[in-house]
Chimera marker file (.cmm) of the C-alpha trace (Angstrom):
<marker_set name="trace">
<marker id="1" x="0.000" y="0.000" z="0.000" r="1" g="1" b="0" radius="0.5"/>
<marker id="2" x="2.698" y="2.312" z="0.794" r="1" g="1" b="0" radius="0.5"/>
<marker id="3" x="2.871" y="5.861" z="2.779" r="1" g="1" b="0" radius="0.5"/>
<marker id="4" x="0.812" y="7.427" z="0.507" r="1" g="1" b="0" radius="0.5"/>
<marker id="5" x="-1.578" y="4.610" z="-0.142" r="1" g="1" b="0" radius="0.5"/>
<marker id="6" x="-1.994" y="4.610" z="4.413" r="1" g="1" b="0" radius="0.5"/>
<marker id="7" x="-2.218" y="8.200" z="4.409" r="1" g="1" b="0" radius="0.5"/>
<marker id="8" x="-4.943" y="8.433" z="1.926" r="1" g="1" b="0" radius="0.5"/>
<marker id="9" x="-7.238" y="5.365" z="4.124" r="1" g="1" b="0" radius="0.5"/>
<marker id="10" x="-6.649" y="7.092" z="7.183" r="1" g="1" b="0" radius="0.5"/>
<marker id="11" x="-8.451" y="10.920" z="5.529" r="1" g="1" b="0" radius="0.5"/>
<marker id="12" x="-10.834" y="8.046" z="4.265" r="1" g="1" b="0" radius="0.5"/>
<marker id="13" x="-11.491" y="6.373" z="7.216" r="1" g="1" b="0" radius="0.5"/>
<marker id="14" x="-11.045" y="9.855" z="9.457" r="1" g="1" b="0" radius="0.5"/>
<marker id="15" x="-14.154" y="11.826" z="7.410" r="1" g="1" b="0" radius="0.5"/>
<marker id="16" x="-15.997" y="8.053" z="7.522" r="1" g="1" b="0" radius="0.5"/>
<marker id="17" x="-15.875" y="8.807" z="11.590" r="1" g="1" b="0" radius="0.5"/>
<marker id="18" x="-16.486" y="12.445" z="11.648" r="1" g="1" b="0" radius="0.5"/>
<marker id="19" x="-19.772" y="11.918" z="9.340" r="1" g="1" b="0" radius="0.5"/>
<marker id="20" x="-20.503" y="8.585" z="11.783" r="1" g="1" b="0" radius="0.5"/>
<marker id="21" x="-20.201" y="11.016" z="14.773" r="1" g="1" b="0" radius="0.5"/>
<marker id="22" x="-21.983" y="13.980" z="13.315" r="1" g="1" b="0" radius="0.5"/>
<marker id="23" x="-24.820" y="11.284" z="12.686" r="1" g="1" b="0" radius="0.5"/>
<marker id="24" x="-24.666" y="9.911" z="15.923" r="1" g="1" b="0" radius="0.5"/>
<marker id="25" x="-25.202" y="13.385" z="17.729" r="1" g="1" b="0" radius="0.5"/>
<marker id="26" x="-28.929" y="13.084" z="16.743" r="1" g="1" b="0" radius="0.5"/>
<marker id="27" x="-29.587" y="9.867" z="19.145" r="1" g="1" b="0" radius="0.5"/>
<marker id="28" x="-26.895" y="9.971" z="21.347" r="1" g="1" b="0" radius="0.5"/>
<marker id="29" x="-25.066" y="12.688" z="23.428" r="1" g="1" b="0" radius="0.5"/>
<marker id="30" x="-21.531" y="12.427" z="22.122" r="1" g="1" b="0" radius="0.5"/>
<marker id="31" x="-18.445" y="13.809" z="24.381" r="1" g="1" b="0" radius="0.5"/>
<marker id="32" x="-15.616" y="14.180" z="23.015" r="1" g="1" b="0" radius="0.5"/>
<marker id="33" x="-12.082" y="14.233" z="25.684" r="1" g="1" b="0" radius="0.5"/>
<marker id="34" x="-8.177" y="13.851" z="24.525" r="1" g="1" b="0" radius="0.5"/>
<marker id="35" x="-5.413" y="12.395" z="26.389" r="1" g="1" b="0" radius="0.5"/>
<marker id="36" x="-4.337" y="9.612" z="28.880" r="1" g="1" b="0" radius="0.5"/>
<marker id="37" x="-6.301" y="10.974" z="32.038" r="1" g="1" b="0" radius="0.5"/>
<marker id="38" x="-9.435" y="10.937" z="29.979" r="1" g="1" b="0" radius="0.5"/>
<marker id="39" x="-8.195" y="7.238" z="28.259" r="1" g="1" b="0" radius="0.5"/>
<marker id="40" x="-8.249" y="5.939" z="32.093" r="1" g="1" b="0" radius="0.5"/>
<marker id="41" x="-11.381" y="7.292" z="32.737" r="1" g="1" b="0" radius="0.5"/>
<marker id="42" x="-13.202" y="6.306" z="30.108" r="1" g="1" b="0" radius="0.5"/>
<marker id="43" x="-11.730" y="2.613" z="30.793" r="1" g="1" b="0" radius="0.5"/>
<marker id="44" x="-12.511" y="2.710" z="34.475" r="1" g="1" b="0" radius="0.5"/>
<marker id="45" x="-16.060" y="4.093" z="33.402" r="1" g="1" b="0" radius="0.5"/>
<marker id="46" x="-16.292" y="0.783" z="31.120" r="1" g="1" b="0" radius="0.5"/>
<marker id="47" x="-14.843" y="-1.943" z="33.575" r="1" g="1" b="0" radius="0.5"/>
<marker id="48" x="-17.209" y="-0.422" z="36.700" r="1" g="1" b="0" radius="0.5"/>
<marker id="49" x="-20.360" y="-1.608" z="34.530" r="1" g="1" b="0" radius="0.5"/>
<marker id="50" x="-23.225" y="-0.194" z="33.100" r="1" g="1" b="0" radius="0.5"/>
<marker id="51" x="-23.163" y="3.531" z="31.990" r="1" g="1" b="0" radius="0.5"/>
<marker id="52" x="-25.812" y="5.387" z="30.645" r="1" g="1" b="0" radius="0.5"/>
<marker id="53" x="-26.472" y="3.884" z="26.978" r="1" g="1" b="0" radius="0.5"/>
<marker id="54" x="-27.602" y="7.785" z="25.911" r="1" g="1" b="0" radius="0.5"/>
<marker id="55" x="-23.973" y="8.583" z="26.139" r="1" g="1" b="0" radius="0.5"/>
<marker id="56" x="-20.808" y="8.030" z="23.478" r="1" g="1" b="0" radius="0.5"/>
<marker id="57" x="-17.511" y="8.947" z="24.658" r="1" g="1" b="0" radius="0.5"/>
<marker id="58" x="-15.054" y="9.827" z="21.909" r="1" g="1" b="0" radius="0.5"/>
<marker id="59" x="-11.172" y="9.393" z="23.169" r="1" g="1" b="0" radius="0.5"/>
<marker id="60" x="-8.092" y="10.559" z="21.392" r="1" g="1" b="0" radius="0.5"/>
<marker id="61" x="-4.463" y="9.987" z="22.753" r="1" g="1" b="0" radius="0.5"/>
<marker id="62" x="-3.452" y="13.287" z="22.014" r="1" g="1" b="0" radius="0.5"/>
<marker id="63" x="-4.675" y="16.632" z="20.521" r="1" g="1" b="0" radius="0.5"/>
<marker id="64" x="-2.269" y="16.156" z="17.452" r="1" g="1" b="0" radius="0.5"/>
<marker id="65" x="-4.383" y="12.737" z="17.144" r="1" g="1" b="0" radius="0.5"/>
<marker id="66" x="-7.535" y="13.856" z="15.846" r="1" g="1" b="0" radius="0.5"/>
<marker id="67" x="-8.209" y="11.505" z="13.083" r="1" g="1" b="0" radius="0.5"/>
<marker id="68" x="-5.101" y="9.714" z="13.018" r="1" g="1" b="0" radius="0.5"/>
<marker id="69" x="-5.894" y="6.945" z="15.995" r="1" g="1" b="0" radius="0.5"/>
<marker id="70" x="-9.398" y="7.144" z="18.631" r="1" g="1" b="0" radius="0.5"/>
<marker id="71" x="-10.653" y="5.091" z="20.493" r="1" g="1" b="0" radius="0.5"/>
<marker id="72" x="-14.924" y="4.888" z="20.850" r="1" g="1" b="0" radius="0.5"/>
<marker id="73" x="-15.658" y="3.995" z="23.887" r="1" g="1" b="0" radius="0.5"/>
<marker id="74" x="-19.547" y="3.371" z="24.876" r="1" g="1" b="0" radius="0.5"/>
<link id1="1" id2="2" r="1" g="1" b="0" radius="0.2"/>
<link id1="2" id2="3" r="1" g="1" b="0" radius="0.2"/>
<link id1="3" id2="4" r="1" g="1" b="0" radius="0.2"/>
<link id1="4" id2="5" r="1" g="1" b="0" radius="0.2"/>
<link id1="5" id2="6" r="1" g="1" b="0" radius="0.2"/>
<link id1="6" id2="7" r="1" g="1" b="0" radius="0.2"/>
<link id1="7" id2="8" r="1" g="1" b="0" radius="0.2"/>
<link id1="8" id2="9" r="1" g="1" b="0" radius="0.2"/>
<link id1="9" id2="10" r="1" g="1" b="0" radius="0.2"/>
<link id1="10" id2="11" r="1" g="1" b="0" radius="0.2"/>
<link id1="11" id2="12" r="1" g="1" b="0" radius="0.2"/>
<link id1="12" id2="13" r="1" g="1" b="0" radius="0.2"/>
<link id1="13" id2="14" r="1" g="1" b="0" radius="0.2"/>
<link id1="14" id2="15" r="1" g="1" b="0" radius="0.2"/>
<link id1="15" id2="16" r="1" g="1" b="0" radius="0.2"/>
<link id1="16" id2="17" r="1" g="1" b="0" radius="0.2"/>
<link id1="17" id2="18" r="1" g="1" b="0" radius="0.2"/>
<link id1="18" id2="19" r="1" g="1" b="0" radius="0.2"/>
<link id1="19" id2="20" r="1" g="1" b="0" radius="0.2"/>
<link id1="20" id2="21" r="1" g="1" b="0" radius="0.2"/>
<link id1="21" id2="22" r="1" g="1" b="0" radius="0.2"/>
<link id1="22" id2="23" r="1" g="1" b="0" radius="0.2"/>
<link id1="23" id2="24" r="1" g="1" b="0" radius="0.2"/>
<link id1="24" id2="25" r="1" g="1" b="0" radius="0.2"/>
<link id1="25" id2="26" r="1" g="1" b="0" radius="0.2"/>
<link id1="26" id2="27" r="1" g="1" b="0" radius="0.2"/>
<link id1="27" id2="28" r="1" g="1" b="0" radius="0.2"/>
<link id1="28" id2="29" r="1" g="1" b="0" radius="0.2"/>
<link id1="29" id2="30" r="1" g="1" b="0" radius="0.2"/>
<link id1="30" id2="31" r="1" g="1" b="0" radius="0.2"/>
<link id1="31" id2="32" r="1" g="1" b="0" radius="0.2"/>
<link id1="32" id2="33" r="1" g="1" b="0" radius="0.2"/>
<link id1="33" id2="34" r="1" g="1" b="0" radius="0.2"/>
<link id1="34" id2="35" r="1" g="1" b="0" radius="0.2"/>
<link id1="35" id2="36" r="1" g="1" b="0" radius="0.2"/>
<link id1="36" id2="37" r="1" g="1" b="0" radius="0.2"/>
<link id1="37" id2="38" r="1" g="1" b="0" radius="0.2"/>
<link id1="38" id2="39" r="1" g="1" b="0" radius="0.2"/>
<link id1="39" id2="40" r="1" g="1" b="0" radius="0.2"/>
<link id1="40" id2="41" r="1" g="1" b="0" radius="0.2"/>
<link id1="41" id2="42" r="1" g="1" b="0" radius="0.2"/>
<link id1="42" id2="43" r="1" g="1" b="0" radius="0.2"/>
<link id1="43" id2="44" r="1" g="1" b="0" radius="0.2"/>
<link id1="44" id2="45" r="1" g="1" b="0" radius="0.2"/>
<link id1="45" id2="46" r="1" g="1" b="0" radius="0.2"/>
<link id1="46" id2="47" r="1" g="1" b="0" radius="0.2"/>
<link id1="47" id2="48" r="1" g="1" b="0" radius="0.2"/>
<link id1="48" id2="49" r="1" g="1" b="0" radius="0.2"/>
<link id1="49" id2="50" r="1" g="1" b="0" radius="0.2"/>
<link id1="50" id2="51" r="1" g="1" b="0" radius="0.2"/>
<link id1="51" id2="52" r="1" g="1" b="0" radius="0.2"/>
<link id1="52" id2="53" r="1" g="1" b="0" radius="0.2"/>
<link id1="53" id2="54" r="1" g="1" b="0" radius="0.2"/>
<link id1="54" id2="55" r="1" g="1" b="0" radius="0.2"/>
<link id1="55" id2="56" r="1" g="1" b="0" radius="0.2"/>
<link id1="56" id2="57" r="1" g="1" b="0" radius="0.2"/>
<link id1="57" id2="58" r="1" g="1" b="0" radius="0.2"/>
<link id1="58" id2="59" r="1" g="1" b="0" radius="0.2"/>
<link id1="59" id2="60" r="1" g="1" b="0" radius="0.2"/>
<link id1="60" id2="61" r="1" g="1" b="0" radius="0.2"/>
<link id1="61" id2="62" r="1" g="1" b="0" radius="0.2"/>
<link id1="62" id2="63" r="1" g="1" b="0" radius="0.2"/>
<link id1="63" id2="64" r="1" g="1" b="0" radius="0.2"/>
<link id1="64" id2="65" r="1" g="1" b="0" radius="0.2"/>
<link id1="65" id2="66" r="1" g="1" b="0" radius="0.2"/>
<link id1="66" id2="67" r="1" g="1" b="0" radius="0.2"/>
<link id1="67" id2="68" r="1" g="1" b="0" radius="0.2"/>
<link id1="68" id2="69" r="1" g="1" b="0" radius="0.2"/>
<link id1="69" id2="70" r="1" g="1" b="0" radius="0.2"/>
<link id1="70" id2="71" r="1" g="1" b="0" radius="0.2"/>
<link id1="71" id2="72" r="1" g="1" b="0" radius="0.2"/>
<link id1="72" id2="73" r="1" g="1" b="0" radius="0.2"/>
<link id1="73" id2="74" r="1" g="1" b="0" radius="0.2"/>
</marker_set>
């Protein structure tokens, strides 16, 4: 595939999520957090059982992440 050929699937698959969580602002209440204090959380949130299923919580690594690597955590 190549650098080019990676680069191009990740603006693919990056617009793919923004339209996905754009969408999923209508029936959910999306919050969006970055970095490893808000990664924790989000785990510890998981692992301590069921959270409210009205919620999505978007979690990137880093600022300089957007796009490049999140994890969706509901």
């Amino acid at each position: 595939m190549g650098a080019d050929g990676a680069d191009t699937r990740r603006r693919e698959y990056q617009a793919a999520e923004e339209r996905f969580t754009e969408r999923a602002a209508y029936w959910f209440r999306v919050t969006t957090r970055t970095g490893p204090d808000a990664m924790a959380d989000a785990f510890r949130q998981l692992i301590q059982g069921p959270g409210d299923p009205a919620v999505v919580r978007v979690v990137r690594p880093t600022a300089a992440s957007r796009g490049v690597r999140e994890a969706v955590i509901r």
